[in-house]
N, C-alpha and C positions, 0 to 999 in steps of 0.2 A: 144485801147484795146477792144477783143471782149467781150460779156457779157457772162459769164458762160452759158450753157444749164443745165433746169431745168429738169433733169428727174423725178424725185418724185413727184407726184401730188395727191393733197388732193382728198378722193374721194366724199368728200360733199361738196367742193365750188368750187375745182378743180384749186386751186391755187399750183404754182408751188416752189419747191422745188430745188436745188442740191446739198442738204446731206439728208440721212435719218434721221440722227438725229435732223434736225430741224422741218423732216415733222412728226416726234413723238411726240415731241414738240408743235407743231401747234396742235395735235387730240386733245391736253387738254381744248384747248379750245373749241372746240364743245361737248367736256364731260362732261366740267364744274371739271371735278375730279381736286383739289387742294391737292397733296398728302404732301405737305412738308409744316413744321409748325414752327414757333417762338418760340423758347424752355421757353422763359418771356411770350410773350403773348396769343399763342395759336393759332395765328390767322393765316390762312389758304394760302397758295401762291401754284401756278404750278410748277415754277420753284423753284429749290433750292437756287441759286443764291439771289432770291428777297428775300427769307428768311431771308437768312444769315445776308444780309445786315438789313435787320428790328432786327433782332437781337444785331447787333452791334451799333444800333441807340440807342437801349434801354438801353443799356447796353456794354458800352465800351471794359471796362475793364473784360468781360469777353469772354470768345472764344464759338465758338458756337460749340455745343456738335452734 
């Protein structure tokens, strides 16, 4: 199997990419911006995904809003 080609590349490390969506993903990190938050604890993730889940840690039984 050949390996995907990366066309999208970061333009500060210049790591390679082939979706855009991950290489938007990637910019957070060099922004540091953590836009999505633990609706219990507040406390700050890039992705929504890591959120969700700290959410559900804390608190089960409830659905993350």
């Amino acid at each position: 199997m050949k390996p995907a080609e990366k066309h999208f590349r970061c333009t500060i490390c210049q790591r390679g990419f082939t979706r855009i969506d991950h290489l938007k993903r990637h910019h957070l990190r060099h922004s540091g911006l953590k836009p999505y938050s633990c609706v219990f604890c507040n406390e700050s993730f890039a992705r929504w995904s890591v959120a969700k889940d700290a959410s559900i840690k804390i608190s089960p039984t409830e659905r993350f809003r």
